[in-house]
PQR file with spaces between the fields and no chain letter, atoms N, CA, C, O and H, PARSE charges and radii, in Angstrom:
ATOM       1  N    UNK     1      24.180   22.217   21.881 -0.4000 1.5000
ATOM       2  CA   UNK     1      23.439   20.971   21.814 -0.0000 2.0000
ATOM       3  C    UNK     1      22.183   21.128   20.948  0.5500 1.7000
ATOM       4  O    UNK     1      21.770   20.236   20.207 -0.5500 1.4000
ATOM       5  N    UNK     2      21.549   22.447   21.112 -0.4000 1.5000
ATOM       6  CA   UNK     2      20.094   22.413   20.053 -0.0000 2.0000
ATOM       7  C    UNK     2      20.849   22.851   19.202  0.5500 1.7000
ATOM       8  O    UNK     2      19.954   23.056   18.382 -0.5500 1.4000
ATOM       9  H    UNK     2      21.884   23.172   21.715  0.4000 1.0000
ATOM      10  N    UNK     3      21.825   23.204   18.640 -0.4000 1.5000
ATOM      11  CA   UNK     3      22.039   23.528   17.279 -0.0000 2.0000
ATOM      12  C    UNK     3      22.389   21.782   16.719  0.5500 1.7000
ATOM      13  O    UNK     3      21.688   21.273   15.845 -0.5500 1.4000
ATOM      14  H    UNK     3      22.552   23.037   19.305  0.4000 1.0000
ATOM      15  N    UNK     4      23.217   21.243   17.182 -0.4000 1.5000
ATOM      16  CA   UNK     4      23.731   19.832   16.944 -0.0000 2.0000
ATOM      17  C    UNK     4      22.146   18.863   16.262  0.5500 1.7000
ATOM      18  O    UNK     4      21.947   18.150   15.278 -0.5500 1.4000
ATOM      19  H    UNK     4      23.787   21.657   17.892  0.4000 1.0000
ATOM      20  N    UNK     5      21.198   19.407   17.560 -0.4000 1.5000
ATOM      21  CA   UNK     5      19.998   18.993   17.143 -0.0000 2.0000
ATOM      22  C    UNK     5      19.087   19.358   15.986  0.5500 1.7000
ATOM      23  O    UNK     5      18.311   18.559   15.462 -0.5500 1.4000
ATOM      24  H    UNK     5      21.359   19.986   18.359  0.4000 1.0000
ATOM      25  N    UNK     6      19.255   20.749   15.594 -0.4000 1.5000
ATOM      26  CA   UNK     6      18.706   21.176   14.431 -0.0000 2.0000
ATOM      27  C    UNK     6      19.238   20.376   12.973  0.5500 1.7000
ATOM      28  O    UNK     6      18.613   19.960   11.997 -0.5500 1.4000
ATOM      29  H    UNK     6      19.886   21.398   16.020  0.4000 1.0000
ATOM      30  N    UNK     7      20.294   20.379   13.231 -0.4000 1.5000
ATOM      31  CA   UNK     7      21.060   19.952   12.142 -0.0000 2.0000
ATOM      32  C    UNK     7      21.345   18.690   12.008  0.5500 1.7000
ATOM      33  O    UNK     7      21.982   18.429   10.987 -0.5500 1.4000
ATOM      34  H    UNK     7      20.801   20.717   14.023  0.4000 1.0000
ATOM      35  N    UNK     8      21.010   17.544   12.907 -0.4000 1.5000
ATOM      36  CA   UNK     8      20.553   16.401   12.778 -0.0000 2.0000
ATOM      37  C    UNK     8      19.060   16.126   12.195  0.5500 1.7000
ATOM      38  O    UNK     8      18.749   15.041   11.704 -0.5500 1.4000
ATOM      39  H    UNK     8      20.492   17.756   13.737  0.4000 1.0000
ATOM      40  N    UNK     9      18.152   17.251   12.305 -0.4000 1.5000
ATOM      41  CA   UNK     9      16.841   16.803   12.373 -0.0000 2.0000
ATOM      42  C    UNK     9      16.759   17.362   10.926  0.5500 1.7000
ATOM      43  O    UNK     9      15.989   16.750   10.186 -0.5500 1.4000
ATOM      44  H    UNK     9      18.404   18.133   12.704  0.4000 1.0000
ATOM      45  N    UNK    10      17.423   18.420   10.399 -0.4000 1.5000
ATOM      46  CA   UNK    10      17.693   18.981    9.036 -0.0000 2.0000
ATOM      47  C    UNK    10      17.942   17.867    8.210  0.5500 1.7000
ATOM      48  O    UNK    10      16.895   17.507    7.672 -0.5500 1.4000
ATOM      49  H    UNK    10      18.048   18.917   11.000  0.4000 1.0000
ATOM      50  N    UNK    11      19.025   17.101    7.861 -0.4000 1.5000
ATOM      51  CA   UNK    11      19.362   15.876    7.237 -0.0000 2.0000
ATOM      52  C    UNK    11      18.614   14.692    7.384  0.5500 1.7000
ATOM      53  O    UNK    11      18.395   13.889    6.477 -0.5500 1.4000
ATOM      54  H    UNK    11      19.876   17.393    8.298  0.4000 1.0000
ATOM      55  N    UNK    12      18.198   14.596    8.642 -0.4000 1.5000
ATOM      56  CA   UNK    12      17.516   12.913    8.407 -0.0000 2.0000
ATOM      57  C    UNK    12      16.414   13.411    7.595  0.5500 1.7000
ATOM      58  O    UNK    12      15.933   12.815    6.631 -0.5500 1.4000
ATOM      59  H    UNK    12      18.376   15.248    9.379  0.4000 1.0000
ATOM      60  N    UNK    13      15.943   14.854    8.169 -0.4000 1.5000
ATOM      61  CA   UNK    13      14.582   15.279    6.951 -0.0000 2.0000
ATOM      62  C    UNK    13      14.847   15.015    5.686  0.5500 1.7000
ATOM      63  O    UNK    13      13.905   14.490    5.092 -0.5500 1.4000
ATOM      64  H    UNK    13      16.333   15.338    8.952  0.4000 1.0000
ATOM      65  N    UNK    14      16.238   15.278    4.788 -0.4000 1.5000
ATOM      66  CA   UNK    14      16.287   15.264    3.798 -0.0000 2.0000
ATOM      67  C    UNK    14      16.753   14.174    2.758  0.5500 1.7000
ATOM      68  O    UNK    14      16.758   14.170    1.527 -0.5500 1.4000
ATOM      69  H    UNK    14      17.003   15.704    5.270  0.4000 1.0000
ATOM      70  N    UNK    15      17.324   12.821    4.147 -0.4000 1.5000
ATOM      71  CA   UNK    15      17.486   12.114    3.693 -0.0000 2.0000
ATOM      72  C    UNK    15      16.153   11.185    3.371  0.5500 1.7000
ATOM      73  O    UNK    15      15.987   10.651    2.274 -0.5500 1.4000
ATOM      74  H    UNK    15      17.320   12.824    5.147  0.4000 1.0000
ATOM      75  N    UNK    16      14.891   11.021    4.874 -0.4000 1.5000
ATOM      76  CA   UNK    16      13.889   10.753    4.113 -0.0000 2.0000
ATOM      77  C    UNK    16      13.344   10.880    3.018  0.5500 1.7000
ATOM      78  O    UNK    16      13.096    9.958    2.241 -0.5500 1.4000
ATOM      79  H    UNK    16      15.025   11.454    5.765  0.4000 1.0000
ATOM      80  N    UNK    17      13.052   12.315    2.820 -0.4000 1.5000
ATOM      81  CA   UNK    17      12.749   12.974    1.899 -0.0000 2.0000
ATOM      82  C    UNK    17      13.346   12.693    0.391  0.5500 1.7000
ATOM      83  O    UNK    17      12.730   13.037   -0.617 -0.5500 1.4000
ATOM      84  H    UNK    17      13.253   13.063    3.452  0.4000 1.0000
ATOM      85  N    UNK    18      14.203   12.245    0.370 -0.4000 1.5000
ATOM      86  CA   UNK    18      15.278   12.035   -0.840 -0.0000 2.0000
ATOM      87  C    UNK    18      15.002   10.260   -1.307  0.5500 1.7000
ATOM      88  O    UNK    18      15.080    9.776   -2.436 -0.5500 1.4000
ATOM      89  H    UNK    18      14.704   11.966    1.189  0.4000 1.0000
ATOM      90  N    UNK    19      14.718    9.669   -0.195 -0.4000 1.5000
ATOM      91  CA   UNK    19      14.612    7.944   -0.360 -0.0000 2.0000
ATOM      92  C    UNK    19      13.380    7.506   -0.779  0.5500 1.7000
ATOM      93  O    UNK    19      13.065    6.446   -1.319 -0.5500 1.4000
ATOM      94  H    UNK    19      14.655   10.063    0.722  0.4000 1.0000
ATOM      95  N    UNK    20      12.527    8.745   -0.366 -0.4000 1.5000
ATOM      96  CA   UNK    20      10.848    8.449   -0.426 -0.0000 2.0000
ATOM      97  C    UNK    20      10.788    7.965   -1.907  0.5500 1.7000
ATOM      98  O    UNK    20      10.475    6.851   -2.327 -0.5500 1.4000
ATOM      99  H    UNK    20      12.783    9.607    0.072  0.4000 1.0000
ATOM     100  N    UNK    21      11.212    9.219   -2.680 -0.4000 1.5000
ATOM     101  CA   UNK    21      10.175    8.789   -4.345 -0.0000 2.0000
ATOM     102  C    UNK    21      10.654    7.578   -4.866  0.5500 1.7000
ATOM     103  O    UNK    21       9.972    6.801   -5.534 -0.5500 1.4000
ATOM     104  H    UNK    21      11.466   10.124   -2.339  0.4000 1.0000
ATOM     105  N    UNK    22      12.403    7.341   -4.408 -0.4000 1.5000
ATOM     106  CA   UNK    22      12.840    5.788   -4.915 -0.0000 2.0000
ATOM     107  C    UNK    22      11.750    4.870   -4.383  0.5500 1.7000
ATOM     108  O    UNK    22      11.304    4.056   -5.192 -0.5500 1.4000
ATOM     109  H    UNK    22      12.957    7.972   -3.865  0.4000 1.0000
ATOM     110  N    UNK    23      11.260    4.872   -3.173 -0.4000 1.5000
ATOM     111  CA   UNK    23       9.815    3.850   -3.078 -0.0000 2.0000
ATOM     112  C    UNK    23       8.748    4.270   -4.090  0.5500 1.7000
ATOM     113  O    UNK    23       8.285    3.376   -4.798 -0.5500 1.4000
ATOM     114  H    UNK    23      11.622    5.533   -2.516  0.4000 1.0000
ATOM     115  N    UNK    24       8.407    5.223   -4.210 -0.4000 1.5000
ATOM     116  CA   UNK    24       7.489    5.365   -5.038 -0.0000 2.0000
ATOM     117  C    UNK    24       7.730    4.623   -6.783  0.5500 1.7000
ATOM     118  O    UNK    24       7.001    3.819   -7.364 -0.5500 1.4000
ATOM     119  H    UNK    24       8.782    5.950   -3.635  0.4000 1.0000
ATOM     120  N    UNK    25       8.925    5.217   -7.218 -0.4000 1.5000
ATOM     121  CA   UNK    25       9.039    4.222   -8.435 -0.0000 2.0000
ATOM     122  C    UNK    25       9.414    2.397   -8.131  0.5500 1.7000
ATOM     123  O    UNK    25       9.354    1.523   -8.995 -0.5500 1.4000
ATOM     124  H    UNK    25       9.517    5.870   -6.746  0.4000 1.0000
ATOM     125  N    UNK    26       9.644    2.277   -7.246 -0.4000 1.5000
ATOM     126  CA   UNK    26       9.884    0.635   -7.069 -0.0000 2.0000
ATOM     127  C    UNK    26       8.088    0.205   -6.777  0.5500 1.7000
ATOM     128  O    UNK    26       7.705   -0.942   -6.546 -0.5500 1.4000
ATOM     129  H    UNK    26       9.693    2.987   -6.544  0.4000 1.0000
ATOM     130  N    UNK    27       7.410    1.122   -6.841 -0.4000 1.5000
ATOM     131  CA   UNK    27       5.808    0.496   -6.501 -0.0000 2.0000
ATOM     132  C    UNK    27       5.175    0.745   -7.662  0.5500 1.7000
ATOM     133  O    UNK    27       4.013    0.397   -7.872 -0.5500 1.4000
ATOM     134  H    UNK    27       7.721    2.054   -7.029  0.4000 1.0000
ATOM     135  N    UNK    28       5.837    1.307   -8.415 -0.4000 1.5000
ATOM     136  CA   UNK    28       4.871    1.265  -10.139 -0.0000 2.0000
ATOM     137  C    UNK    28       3.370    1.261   -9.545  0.5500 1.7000
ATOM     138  O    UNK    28       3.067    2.226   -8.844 -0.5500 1.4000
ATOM     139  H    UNK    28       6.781    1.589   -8.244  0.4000 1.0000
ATOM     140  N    UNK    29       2.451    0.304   -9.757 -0.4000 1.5000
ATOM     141  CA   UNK    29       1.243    0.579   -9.684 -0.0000 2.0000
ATOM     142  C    UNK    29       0.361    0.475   -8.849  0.5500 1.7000
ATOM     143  O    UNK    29      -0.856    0.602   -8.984 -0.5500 1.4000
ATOM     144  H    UNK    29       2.697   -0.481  -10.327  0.4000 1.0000
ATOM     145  N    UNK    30       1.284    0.115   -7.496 -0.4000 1.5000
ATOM     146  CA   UNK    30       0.880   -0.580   -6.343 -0.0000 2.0000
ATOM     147  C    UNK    30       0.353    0.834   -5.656  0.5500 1.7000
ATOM     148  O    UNK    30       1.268    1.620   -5.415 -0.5500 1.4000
ATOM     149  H    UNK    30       2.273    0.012   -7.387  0.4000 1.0000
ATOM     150  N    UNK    31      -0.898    1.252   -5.324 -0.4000 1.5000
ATOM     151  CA   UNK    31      -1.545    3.081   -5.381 -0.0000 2.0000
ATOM     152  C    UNK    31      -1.324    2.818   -3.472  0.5500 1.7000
ATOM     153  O    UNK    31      -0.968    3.759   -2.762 -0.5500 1.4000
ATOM     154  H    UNK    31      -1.642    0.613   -5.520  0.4000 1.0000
ATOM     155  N    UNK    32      -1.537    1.758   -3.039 -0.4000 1.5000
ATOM     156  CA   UNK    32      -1.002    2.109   -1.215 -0.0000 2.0000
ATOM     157  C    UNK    32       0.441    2.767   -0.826  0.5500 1.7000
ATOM     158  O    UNK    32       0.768    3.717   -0.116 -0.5500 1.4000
ATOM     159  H    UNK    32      -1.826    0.994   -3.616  0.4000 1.0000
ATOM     160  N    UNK    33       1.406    1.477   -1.911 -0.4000 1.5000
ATOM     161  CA   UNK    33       3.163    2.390   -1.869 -0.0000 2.0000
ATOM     162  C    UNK    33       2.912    3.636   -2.218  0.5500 1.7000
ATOM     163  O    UNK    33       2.948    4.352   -1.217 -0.5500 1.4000
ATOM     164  H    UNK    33       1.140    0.705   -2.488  0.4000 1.0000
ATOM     165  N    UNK    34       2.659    4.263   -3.248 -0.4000 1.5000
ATOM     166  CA   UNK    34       2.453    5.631   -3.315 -0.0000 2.0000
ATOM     167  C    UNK    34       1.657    6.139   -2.829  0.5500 1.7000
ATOM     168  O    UNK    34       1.296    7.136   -3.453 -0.5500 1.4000
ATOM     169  H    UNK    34       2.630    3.682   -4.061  0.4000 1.0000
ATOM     170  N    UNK    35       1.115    5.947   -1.905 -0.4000 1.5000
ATOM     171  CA   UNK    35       0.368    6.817   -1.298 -0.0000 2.0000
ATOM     172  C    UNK    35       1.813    7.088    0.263  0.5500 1.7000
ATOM     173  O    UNK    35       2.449    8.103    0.548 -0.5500 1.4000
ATOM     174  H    UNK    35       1.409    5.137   -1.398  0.4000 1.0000
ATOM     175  N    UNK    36       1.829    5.815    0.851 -0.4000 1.5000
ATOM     176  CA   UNK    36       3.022    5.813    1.680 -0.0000 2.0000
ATOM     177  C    UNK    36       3.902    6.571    1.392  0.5500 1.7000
ATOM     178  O    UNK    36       4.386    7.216    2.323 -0.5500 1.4000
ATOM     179  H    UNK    36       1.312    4.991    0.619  0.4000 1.0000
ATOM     180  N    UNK    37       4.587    6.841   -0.367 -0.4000 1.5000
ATOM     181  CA   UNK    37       5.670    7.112   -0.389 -0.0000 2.0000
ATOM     182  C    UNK    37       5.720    8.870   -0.650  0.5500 1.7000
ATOM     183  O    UNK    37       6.739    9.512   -0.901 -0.5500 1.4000
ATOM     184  H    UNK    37       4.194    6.318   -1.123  0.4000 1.0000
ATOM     185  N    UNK    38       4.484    9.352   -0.527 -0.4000 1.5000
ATOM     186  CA   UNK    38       3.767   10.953   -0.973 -0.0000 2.0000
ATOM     187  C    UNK    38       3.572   11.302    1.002  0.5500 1.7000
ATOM     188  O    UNK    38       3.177   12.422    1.327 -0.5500 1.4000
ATOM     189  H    UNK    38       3.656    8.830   -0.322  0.4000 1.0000
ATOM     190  N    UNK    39       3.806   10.527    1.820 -0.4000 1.5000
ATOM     191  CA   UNK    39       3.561   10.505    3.026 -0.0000 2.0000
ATOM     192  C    UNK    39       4.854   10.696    3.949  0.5500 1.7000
ATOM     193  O    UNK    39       4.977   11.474    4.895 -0.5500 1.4000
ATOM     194  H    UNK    39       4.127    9.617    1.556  0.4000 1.0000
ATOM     195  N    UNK    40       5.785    9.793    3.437 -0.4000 1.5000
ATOM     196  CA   UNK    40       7.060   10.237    3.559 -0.0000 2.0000
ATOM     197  C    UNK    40       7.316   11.271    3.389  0.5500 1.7000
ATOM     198  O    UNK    40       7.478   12.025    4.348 -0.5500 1.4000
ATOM     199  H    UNK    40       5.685    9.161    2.668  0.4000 1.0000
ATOM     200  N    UNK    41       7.445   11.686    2.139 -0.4000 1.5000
ATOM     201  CA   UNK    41       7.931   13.079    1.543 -0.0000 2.0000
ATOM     202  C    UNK    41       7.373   14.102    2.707  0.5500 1.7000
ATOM     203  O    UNK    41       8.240   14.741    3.303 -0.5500 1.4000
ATOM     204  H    UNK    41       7.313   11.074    1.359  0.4000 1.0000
ATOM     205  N    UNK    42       6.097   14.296    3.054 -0.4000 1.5000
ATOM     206  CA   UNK    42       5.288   15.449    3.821 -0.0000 2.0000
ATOM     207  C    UNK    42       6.242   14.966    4.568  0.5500 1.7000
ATOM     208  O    UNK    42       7.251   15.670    4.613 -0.5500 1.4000
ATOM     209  H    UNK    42       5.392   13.777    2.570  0.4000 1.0000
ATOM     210  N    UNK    43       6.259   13.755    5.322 -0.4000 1.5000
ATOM     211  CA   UNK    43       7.139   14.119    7.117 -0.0000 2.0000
ATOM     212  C    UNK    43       8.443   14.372    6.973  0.5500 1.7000
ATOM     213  O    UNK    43       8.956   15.222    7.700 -0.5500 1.4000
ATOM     214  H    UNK    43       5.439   13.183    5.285  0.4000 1.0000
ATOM     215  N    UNK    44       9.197   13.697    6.033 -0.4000 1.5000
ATOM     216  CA   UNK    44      10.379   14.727    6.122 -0.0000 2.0000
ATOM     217  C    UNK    44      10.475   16.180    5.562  0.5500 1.7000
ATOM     218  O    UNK    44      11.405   16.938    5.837 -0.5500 1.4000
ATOM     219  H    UNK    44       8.780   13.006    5.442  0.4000 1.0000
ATOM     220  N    UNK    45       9.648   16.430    4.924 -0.4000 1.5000
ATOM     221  CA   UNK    45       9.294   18.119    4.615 -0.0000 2.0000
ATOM     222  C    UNK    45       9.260   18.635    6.055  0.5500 1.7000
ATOM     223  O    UNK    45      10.152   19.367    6.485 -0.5500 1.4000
ATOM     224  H    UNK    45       8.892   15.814    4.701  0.4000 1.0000
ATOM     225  N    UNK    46       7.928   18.134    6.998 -0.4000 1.5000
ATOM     226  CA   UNK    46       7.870   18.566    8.172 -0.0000 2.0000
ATOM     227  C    UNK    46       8.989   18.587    9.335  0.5500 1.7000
ATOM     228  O    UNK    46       9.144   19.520   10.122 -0.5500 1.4000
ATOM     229  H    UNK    46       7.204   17.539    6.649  0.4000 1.0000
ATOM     230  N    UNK    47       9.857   17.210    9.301 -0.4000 1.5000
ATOM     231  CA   UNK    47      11.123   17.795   10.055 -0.0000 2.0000
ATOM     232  C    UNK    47      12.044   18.126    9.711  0.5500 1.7000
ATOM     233  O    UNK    47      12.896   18.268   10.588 -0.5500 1.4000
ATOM     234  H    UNK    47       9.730   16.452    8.661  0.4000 1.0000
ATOM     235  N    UNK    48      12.432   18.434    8.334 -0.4000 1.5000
ATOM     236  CA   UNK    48      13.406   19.779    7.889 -0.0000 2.0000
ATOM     237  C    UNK    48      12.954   21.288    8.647  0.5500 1.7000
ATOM     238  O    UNK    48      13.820   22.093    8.991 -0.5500 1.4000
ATOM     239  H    UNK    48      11.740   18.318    7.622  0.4000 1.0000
ATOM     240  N    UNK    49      11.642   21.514    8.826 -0.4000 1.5000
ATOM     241  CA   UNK    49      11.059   22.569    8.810 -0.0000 2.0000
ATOM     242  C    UNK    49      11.010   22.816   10.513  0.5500 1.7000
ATOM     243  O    UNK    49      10.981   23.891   11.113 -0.5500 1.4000
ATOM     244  H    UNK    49      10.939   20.860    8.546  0.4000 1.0000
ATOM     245  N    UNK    50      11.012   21.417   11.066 -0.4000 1.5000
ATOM     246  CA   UNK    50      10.801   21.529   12.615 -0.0000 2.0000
ATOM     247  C    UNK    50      12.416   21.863   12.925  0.5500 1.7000
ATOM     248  O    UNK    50      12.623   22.754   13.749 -0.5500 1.4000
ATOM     249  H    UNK    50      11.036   20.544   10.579  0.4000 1.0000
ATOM     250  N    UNK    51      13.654   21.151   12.267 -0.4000 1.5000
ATOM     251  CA   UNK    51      14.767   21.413   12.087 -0.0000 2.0000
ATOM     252  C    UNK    51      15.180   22.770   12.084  0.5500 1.7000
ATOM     253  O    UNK    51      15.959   22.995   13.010 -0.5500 1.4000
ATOM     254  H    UNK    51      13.486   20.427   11.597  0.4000 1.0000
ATOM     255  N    UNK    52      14.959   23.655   11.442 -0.4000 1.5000
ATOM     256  CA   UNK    52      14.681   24.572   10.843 -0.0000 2.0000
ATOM     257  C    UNK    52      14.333   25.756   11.662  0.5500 1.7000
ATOM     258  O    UNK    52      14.818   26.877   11.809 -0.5500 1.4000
ATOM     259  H    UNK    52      14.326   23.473   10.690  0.4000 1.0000
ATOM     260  N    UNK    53      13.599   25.288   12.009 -0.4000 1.5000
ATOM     261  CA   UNK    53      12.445   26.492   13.668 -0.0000 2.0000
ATOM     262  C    UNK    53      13.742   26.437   14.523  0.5500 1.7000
ATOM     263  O    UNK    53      14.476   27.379   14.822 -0.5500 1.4000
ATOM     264  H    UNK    53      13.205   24.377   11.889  0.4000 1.0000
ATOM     265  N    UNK    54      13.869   25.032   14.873 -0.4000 1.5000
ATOM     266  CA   UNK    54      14.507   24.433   15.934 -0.0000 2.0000
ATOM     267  C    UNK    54      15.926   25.706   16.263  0.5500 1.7000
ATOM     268  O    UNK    54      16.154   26.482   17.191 -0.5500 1.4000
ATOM     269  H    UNK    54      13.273   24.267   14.630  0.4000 1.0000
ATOM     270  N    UNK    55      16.681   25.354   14.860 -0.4000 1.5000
ATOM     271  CA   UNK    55      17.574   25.840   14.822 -0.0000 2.0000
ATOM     272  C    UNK    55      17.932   27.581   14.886  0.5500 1.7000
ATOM     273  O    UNK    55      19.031   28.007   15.241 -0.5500 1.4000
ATOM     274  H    UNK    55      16.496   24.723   14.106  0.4000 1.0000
ATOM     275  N    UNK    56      16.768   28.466   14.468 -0.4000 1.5000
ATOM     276  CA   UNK    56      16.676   29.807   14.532 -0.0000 2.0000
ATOM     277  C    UNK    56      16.242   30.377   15.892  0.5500 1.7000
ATOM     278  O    UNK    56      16.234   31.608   15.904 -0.5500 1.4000
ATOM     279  H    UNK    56      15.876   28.120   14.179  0.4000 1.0000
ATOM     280  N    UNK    57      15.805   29.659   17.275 -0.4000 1.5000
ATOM     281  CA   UNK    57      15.655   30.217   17.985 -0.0000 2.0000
ATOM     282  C    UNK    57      17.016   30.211   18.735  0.5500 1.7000
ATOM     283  O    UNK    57      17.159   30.876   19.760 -0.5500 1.4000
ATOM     284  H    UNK    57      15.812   28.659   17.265  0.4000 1.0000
């Protein structure tokens, strides 16, 4: 079951992570979307990584 869980928390990380910068170019100059979309990126960085822990113990 925590492996099932690691590896759920692995992918949604990377799918965030992967959708983020498409917001960022759909906000061209709008500096709040990119800031949001540089914010994304960190939290799914962070639960790949919590994923990640998760999964090695």
């Amino acid at each position: 079951m925590r492996r099932q869980a690691a590896l759920a928390m692995i992918f949604g990380g990377m799918i965030i992570a992967f959708l983020a910068p498409i917001l960022g170019q759909l906000a061209q100059d709008d500096k709040q979307m990119i800031k949001v979309s540089a914010g994304l990126i960190v939290l799914g960085a962070v639960i790949i990584f919590s994923g990640a822990m998760l999964g090695l113990e």
